[in-house]
C-alpha positions as CSV (number, residue, x, y, z in Angstrom):
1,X,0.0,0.0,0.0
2,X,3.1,2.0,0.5
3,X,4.1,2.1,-3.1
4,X,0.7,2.8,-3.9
5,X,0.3,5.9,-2.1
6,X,3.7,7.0,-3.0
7,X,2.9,6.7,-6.7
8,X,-0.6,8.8,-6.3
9,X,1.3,11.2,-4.6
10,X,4.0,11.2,-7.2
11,X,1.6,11.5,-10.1
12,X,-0.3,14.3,-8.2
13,X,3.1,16.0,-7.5
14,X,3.6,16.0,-11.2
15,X,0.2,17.6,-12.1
16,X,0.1,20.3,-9.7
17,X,4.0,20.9,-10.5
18,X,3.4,21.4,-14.1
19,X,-0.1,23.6,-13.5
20,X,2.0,26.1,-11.4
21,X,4.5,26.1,-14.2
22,X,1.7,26.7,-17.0
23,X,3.2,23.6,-18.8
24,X,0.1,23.0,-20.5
25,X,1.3,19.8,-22.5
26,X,2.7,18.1,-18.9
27,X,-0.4,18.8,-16.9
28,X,-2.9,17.9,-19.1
29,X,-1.5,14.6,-20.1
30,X,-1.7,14.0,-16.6
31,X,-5.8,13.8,-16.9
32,X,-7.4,10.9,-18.6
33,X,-8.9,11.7,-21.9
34,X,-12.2,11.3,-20.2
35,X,-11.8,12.9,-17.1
36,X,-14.3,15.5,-15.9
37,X,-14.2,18.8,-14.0
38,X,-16.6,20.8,-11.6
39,X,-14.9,24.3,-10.9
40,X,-16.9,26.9,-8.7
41,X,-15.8,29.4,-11.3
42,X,-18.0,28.2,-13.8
43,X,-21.7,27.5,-14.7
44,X,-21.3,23.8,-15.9
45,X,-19.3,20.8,-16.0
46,X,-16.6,20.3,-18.1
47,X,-17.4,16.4,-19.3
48,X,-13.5,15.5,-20.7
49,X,-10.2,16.6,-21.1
50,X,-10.5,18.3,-24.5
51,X,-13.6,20.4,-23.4
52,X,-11.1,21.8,-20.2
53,X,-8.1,22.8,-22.5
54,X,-10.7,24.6,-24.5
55,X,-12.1,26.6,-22.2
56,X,-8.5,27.3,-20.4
57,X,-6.9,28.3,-23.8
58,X,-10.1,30.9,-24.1
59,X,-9.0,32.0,-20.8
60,X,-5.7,32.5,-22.2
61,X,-6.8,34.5,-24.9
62,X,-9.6,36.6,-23.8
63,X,-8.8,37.1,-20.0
64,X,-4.8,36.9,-20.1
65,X,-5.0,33.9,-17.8
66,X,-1.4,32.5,-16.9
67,X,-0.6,30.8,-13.5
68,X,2.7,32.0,-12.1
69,X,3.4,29.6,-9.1
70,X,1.1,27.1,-7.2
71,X,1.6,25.8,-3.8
72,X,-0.1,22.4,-2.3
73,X,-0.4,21.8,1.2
74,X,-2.5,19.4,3.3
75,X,-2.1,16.7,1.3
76,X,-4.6,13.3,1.2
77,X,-4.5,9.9,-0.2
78,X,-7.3,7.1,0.6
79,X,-7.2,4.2,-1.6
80,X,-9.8,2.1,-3.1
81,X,-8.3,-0.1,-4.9
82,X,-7.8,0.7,-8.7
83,X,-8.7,4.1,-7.5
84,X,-7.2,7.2,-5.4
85,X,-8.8,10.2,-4.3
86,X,-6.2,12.8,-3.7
87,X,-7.5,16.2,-1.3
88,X,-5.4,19.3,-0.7
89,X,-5.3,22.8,-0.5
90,X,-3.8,25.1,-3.1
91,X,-2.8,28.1,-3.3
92,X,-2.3,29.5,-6.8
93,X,-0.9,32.8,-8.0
94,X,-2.3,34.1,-11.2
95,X,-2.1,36.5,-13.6
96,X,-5.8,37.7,-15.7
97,X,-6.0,40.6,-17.4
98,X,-2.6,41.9,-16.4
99,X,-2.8,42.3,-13.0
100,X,-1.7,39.5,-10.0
101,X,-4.4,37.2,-8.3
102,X,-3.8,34.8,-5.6
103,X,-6.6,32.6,-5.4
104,X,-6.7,29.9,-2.4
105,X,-9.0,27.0,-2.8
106,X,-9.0,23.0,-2.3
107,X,-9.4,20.5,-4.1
108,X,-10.1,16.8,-4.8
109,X,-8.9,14.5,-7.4
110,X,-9.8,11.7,-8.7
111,X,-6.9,9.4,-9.4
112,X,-7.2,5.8,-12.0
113,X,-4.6,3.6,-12.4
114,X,-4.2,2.5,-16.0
115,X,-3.4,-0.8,-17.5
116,X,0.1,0.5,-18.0
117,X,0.1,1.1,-14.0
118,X,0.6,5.3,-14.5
119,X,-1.7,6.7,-12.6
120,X,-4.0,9.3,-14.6
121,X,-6.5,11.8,-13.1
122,X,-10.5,10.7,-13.7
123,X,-12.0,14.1,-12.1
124,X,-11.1,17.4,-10.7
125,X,-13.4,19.1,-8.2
126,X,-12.3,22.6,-7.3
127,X,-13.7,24.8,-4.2
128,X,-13.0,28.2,-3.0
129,X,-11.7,28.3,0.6
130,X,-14.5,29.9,3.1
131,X,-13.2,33.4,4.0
């Protein structure tokens, strides 16, 4: 079980490390295909992965979005198997529209573990930290 958790926490290391780099290739290869996303941000679900690098390259181009840096504390592994959900809190520095934003916010993903044993994220669910 050791292994296990060290490899979820390995692959979610990679993810969040390439988000707070804005290395867009790295951290969406780190979602399955198929993986779905609930962010508070916005007024519907994104149902894959293509659908979420959509919307984040319109971000990109009409709202200047670029993260900057991205810290992860409180870190969470339970195991089920095949499965891993993966909880933390984040703290993100952004930049929209020119100006800096720090957002902080938790989050849970939804780890898989492929035939090829990688383990890939299934589902992001984002939330805005209570004030």
């Amino acid at each position: 079980m050791t292994d296990t958790r060290t490899a979820v926490l390995a692959a979610a290391e990679a993810l969040v490390d390439a988000f707070g780099r804005h290395d867009t290739r790295a951290y969406f290869e780190a979602f399955s295909p198929e993986a779905t996303f609930i962010f508070y941000n916005l007024d519907r679900t994104l149902s894959s992965r293509a659908e979420y690098e959509a919307e984040w390259a319109l971000w990109e181009t009409r709202d200047g979005f670029a993260v900057r840096a991205c810290r992860s504390t409180n870190r969470n592994v339970q195991l089920f198997g095949d499965v891993a959900v993966f909880t933390h809190s984040v703290e993100t520095d952004l930049e929209v529209g020119g100006e800096a934003v720090t957002n902080n916010e938790r989050e849970t993903i939804v780890f898989a573990r492929q035939p090829d044993g990688r383990w890939l994220a299934v589902h992001e669910h984002l939330s805005a930290l209570p004030a």
